[in-house]
Backbone bond lengths (Angstrom), bond angles and torsions (degrees), N, CA, C in turn:
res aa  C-N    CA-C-N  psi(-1)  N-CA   C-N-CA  omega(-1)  CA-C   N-CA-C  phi
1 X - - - 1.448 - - 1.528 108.35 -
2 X 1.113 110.45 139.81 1.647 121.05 171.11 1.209 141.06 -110.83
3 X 1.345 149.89 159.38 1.381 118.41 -177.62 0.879 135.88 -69.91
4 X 1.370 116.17 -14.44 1.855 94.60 154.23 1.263 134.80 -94.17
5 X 1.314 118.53 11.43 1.334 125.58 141.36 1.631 123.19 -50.32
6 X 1.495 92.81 -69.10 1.472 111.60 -179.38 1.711 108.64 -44.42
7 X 1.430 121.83 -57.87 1.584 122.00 162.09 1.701 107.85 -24.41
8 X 1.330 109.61 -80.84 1.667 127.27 -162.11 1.550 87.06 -47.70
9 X 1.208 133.94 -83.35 1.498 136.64 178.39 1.476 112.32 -8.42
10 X 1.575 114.96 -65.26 1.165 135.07 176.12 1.688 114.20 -40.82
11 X 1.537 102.75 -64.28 1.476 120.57 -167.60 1.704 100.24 -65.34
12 X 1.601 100.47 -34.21 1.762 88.33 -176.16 1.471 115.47 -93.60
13 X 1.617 126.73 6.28 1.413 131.27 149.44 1.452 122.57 -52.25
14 X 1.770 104.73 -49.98 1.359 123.29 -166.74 1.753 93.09 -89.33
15 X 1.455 133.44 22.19 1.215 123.16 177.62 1.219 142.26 89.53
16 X 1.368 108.89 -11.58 1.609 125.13 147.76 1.585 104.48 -10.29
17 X 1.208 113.60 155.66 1.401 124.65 172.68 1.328 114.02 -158.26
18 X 1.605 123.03 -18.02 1.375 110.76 171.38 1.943 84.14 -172.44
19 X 1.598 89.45 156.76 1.739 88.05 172.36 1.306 110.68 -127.92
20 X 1.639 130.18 130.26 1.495 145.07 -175.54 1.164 95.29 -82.78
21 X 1.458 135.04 148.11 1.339 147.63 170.37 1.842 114.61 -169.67
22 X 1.498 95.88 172.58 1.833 100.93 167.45 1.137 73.58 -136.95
23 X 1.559 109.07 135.58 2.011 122.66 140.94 1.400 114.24 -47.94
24 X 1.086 118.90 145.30 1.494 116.96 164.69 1.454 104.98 -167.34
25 X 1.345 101.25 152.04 1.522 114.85 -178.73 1.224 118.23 19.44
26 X 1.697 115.94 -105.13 1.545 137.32 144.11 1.419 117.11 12.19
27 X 1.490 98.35 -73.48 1.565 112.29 -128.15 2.171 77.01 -105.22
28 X 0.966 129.34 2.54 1.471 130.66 160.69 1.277 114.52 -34.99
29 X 1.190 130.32 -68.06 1.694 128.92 168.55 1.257 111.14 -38.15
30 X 1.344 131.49 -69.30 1.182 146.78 -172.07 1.401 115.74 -52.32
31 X 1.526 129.14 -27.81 1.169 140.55 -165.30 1.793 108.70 -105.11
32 X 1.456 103.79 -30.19 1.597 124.87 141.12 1.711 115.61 -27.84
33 X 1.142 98.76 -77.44 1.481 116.54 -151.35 1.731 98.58 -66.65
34 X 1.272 101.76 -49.02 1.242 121.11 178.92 1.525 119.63 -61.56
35 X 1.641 125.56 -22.62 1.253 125.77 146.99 1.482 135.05 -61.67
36 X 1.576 91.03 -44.82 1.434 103.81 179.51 1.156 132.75 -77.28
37 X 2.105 104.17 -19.12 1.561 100.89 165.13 1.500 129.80 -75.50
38 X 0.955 84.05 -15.16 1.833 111.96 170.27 2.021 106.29 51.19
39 X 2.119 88.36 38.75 1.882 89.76 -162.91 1.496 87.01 -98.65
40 X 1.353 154.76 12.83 1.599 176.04 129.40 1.079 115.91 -113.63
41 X 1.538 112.82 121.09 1.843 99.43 178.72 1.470 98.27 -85.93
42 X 1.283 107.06 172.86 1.204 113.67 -164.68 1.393 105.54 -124.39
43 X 1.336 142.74 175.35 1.959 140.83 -130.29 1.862 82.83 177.49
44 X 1.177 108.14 104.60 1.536 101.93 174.60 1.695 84.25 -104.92
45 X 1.778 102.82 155.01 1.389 106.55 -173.30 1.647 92.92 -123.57
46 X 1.373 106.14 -157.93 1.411 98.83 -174.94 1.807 107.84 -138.87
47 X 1.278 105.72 27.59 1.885 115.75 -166.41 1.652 97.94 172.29
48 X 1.197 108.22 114.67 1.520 124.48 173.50 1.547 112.49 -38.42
49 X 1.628 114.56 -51.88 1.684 78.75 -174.82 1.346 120.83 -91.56
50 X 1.676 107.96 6.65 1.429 107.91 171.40 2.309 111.82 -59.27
51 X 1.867 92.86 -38.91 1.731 101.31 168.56 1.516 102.31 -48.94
52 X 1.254 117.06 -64.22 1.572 116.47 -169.78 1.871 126.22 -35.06
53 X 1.120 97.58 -29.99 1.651 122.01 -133.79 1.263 80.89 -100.55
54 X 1.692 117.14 -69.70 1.675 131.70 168.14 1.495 123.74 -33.85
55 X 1.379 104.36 -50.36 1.765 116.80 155.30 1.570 108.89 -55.79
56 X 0.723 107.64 -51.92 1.669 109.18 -177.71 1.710 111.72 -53.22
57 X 0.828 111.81 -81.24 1.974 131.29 169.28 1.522 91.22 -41.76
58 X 1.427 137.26 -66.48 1.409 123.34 166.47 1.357 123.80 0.98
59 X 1.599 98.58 -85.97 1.467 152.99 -166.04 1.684 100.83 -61.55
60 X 1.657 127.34 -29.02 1.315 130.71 -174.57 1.478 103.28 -117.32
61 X 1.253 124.53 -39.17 1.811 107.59 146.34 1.525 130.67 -66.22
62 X 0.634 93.18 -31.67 2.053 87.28 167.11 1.568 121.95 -89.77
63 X 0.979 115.83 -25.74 1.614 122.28 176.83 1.610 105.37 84.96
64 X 1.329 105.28 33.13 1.746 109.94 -156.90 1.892 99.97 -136.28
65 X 1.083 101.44 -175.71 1.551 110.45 -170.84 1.141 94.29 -81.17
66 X 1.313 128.93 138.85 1.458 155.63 171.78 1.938 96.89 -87.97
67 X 1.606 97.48 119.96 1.850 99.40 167.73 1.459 119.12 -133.10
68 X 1.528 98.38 127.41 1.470 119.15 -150.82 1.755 84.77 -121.98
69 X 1.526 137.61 132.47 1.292 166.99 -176.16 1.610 112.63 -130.96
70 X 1.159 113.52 101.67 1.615 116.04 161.77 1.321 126.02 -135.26
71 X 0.994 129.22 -175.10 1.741 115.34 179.82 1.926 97.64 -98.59
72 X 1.141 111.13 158.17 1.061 102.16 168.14 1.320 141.13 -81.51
73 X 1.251 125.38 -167.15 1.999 115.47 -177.64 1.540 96.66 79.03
74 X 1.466 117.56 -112.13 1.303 123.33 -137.77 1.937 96.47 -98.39
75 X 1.193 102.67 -36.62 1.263 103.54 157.69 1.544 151.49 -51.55
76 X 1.454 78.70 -26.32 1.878 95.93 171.81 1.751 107.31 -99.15
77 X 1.319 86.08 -35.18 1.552 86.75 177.74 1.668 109.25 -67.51
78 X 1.342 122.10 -20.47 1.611 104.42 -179.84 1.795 105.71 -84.97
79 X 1.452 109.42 -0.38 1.205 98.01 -176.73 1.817 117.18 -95.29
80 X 1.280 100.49 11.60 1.376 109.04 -179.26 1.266 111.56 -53.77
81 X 1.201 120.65 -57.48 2.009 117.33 -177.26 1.395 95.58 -43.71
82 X 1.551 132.29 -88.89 1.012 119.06 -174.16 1.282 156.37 -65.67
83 X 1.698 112.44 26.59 0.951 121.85 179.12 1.974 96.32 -104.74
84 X 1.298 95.18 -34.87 1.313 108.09 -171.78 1.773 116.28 -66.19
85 X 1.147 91.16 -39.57 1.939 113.79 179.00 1.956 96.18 -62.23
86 X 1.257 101.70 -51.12 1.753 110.03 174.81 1.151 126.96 -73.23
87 X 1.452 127.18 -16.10 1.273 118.00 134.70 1.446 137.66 -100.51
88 X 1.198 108.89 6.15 2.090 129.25 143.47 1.532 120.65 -40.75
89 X 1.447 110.41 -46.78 1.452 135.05 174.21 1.673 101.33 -87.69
């Protein structure tokens, strides 16, 4: 097992139910592993805060942890509105 196994494991103890993301550069391995363990399916989106937003609505229909995946830098940075709007609510 690896760590991003061990993560997904983790996230779907604490209630995870599915994880929103875009692959990118970086975060390619990670988005790998995470297909192939097939232990969270995964929802590729096509614009970061649309991931955010999807985690969010997730996270408030299930009563469970909302999981949002992006690469970092410019990617995390576009997810600021909606991380911010989701903890506003």
């Amino acid at each position: 097992m690896n760590i991003t196994e061990s993560l997904l494991y983790a996230l779907k103890a604490h209630g995870a139910v599915r994880v929103f993301g875009i692959p990118g550069d970086l975060a390619l391995p990670f988005f790998r592993i995470i297909e192939e363990s097939a232990i969270l399916p995964l929802h590729t989106l096509s614009h970061e805060p649309g991931v955010g937003f999807a985690a969010d609505a997730a996270a408030r229909i299930n009563c469970a942890l909302g999981v949002a995946a992006v690469t970092y830098g410019a990617g995390a940075l576009n997810m600021v509105n909606s991380v911010a709007s989701a903890y506003a609510d």
